[in-house]
N, C-alpha and C positions, 0 to 999 in steps of 0.2 A: 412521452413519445411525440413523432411531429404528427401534420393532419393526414400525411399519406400511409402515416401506421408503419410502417418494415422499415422507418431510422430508430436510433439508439444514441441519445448522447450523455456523453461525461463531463463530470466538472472534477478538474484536481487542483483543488485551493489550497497552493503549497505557500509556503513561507514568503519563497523570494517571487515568485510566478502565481498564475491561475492558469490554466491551459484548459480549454472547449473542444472536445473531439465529435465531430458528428458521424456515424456510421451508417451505412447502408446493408441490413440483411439481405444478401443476395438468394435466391431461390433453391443454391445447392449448401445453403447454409453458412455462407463465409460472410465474414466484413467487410464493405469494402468502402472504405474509408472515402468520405465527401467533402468536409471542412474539416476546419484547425483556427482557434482561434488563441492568441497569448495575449498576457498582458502582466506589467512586473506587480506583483502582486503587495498592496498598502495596507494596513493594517492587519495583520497576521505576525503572530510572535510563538514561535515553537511551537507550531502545529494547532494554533488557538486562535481566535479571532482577538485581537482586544482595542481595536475599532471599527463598531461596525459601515459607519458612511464611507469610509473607504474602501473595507473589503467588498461594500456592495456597487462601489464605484468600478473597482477591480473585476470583478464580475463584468458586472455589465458590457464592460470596453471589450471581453474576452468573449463571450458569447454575441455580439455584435459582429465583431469579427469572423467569426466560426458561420454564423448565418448569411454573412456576406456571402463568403464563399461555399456554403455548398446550397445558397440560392433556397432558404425555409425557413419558416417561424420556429423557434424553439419553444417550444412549452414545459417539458419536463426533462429533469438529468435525473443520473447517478453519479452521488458525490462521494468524494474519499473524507475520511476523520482520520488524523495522528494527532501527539499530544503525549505528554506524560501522565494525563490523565489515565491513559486505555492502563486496564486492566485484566486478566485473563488467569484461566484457572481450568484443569483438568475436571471433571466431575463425569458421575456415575449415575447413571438410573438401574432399574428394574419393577419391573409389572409380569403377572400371572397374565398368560395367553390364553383368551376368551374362549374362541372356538377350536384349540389344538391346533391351529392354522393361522399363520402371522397374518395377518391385515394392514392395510394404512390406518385402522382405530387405532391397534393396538401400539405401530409407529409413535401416534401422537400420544400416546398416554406416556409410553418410555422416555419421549422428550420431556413431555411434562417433569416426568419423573426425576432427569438428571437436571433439571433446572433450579430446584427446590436445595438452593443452598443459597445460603446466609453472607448478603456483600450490605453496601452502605443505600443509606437511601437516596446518595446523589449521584447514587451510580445507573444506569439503562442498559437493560442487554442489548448491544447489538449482532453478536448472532453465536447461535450454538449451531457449534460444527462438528457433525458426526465422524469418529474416529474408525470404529468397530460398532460390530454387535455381536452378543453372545447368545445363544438359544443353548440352553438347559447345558450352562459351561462349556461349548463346543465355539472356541475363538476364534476370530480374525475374519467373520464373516461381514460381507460391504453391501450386499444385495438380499433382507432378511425376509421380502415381503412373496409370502408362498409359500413359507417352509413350516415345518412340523415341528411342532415344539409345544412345551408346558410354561416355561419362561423364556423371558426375554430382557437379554440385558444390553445397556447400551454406553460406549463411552465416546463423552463429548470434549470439545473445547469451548468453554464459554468465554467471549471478550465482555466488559462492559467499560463504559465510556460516562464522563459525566455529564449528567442531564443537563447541564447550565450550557455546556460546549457543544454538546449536539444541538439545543435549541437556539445557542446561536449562530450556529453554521444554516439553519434550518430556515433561523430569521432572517437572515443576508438572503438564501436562495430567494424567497417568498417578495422581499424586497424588487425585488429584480422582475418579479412577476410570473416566475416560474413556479411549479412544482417540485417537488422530491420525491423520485421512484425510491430510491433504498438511497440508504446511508452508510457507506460499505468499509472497511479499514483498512488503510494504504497498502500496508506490507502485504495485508491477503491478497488484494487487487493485486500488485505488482505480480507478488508469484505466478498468476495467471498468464502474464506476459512474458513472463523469463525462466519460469523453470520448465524441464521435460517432464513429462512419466514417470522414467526411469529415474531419474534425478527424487522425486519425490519419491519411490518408493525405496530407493538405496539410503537415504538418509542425506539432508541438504539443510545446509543453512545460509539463508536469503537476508542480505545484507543489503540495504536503500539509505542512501548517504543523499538525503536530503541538504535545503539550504537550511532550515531549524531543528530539523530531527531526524534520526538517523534510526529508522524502523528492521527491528529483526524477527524473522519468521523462519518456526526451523520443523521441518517436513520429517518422519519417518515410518514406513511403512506405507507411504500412500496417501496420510492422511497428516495434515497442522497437529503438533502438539506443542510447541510454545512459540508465544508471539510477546515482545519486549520493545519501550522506544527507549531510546537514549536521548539526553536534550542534547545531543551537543553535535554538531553539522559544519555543513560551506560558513553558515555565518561569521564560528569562530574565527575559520581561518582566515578570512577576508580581515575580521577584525586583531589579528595577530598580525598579520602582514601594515596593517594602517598604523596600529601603534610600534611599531620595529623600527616601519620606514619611514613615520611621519607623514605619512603622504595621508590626505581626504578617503574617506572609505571609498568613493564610487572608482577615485584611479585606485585601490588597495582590490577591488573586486575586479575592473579590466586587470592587470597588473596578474593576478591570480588565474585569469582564466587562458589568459596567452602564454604565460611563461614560468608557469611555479612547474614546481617537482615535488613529488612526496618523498624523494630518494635521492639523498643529498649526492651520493656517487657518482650518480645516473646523471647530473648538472654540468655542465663545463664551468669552468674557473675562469674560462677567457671571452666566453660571451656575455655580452657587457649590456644592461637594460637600462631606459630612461625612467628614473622614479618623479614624478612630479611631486615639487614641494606644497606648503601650507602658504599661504596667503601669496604676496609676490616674491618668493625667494627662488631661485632659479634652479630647475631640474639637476638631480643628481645621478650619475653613474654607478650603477651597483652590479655586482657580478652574478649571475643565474644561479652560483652555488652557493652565494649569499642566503638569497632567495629561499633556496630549499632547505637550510637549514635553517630559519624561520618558521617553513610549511611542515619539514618534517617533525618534531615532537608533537604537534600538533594530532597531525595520523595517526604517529605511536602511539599517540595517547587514546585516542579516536576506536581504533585497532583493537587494544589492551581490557576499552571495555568492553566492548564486545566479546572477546575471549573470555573476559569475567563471567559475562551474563549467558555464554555457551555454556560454561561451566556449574553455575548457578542450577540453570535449566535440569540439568546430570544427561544430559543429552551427547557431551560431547566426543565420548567415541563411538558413537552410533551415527556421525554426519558423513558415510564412508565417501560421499561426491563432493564433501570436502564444503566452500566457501561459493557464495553466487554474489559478485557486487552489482549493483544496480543504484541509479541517482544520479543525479549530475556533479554531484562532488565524486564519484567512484572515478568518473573520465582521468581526472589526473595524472600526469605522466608517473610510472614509479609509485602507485599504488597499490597496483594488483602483485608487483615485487617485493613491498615492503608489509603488505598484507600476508604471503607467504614465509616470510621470514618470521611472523610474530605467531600466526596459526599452526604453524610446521603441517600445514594440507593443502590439495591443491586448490587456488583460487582461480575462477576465470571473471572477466568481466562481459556482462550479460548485457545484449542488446533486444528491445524489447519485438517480440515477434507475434503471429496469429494473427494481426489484422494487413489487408492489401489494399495498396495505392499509400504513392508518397513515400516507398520505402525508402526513399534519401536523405528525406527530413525524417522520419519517423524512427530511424534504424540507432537513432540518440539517446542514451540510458534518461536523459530527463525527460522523456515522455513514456518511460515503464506502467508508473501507475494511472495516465490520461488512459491507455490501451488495456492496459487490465480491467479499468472500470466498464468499457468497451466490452470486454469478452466477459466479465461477470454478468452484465445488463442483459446481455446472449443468451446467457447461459438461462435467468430466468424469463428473457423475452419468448422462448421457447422451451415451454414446461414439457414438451414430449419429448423432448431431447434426453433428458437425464427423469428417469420414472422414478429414485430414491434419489432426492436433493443433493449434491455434494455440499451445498453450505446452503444453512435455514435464511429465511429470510430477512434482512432488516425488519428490525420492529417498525419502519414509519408505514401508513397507508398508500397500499398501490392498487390496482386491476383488482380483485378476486382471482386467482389462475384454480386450479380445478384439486378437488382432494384433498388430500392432506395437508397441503399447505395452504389453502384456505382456511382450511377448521383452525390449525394453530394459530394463523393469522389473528381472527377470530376472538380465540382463547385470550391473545395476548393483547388485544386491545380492551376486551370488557376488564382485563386485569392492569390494564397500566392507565 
């Protein structure tokens, strides 16, 4: 938090970028957005740091920025983790109800409870996410603290993430001379920014086409039950475009963000673009629908696994709202067409919404997960707001906030 308490800032330390979002709690409970800070983000490879002088360089230059403009010291964020590392698994608690009456004790014991399954030990939970609860087999209940019952059962989604990658995301921030409020996981942040209600509880799957990893989250009933990265992103394409055209990746990356198509159809044949060459050989003429048949397998391919890993999930006739893309590779012309054609559901492309001011810069799918992190930070910068957690806390050390999530807090640092 800064020194006047009611800001909230983000750090999303994405592959290609870092982006600093500082937020202002307004009084009737909204965001309202004060800085923004960017910078192309060095050392980052698939959602991992694997330099860290640069990634804390990268930082720095971004949160500099973001302070500039909305005029404050930053002292702590909340940061986003992707990776192939993340990992994630459904699981199940159950405990005997003390007093015939749910409690928050009784809360923490059923988390305890569905937590106590068997992963690696390079792995860290970053957070168990209540789905349901069950009181003496009677399901689908979301708010169990009050009610009458003998048992209580609960089912979660656990991510965990490996301890080497969160401690170096951890060690960059600290470098920088910041704090870490929580350590939050992209695709969940994004969802925050870009799905509805409705959307989650009809069944949705959330699609973030990052520059390294391409994070999927797929909602139903209300509640996350599975979350998946894929490594494969903008990078490739930037780099399929470099080697096709010959051209240096940084013209392969301009090149791609002016004028590709995911949909080769969707291209004209007669509009004509300058590829710059390798060393001094002189600029070549190539046609736009060159171009997209370059960019397109790439999607296909991009696309295909995702469908896999819908599928994998057994999730996938149960996403009835269909496809949510989000990311700055989603922008692409002939995407969100060439995403329907492989999914056969409807796809929209998601601009990230909930925080105010700026919406002209900010209305941009590549600042989904800076604003999600925004509205997660909210979410627990104000523990009266939601009385049963929607998502447990990041394992790292923050504030005490009151009750139940104190004590697990608690729980889980004398145990990690």
């Amino acid at each position: 938090m800064l020194a006047d308490n009611n800001m909230i800032v983000a750090l999303d330390i994405g592959t290609s970028k870092v982006v600093c979002l500082v937020g202002e709690v307004t009084p009737d409970g909204a965001i309202e957005l004060v800085g923004i800070g960017s910078h192309p983000s060095r050392g980052m490879k698939r959602g991992v740091v694997v330099n860290i002088e640069s990634t804390v360089s990268s930082i720095q230059r971004a949160v500099e920025e973001a302070e500039l403009m909305a005029g404050c010291k930053i002292h702590s964020v909340t940061v986003g983790i992707a990776g192939s590392h993340i990992k994630s698994m459904n699981s199940h608690g159950m405990v005997a109800v003390r007093e015939r009456e749910i409690t928050e004790y009784d809360l923490e014991r059923v988390i305890e409870a569905s937590r106590a399954v068997v992963f690696p030990a390079d792995q860290k939970i970053l957070h168990i996410l209540p789905q349901e609860y069950l009181i003496d087999n009677q399901e689908g209940i979301k708010e169990p603290l009050g009610m009458s019952g003998v048992r209580l059962e609960a089912r979660v989604h656990l991510v965990t993430g490996s301890l080497n990658a969160v401690q170096n995301i951890d060690k960059c921030i600290r470098r920088c001379g910041l704090e870490v409020d929580a350590i939050v996981l992209e695709q969940l942040a994004s969802s925050y920014a870009v799905l509805t209600e409705d959307e989650k509880e009809l069944g949705v799957c959330m699609v973030d086409i990052g520059g390294g990893t391409t994070d999927i989250a797929i909602f139903t009933g209300g509640a996350i039950r599975h979350t998946g990265v894929l490594p494969i992103a903008g990078d490739q394409v930037t780099n399929d475009i470099a080697m096709a055209l010959r051209t240096p990746s940084q013209h392969a990356e301009a090149i791609k963000t002016r004028y590709a198509c995911a949909l080769a159809q969707l291209a004209s044949v007669n509009e004509m673009i300058k590829v710059p060459s390798v060393g001094d050989r002189p600029p070549r003429d190539l046609s736009r629908q060159a171009l997209a048949e370059v960019v397109e397998p790439r999607y296909d391919e991009l696309f295909s696994l995702v469908r896999a890993e819908l599928r994998r999930s057994g999730f996938e006739d149960l996403v009835a709202a269909g496809i949510v893309l989000t990311g700055g590779t989603s922008k692409m012309e002939g995407a969100v067409e060439l995403a329907e054609e492989i999914f056969h559901m409807p796809v929209r492309l998601a601009k990230p919404q909930g925080v105010r001011g700026m919406e002209e810069v900010m209305s941009n799918p590549i600042y989904a997960t800076g604003m999600g992190l925004l509205l997660y930070a909210k979410q627990n910068f104000e523990p009266s707001q939601s009385p049963v957690p929607l998502v447990a806390e990041s394992m790292e050390p923050r504030e005490p906030a009151d009750g139940l999530m104190s004590r697990m807090k608690a729980w889980f640092q004398g145990n990690f």
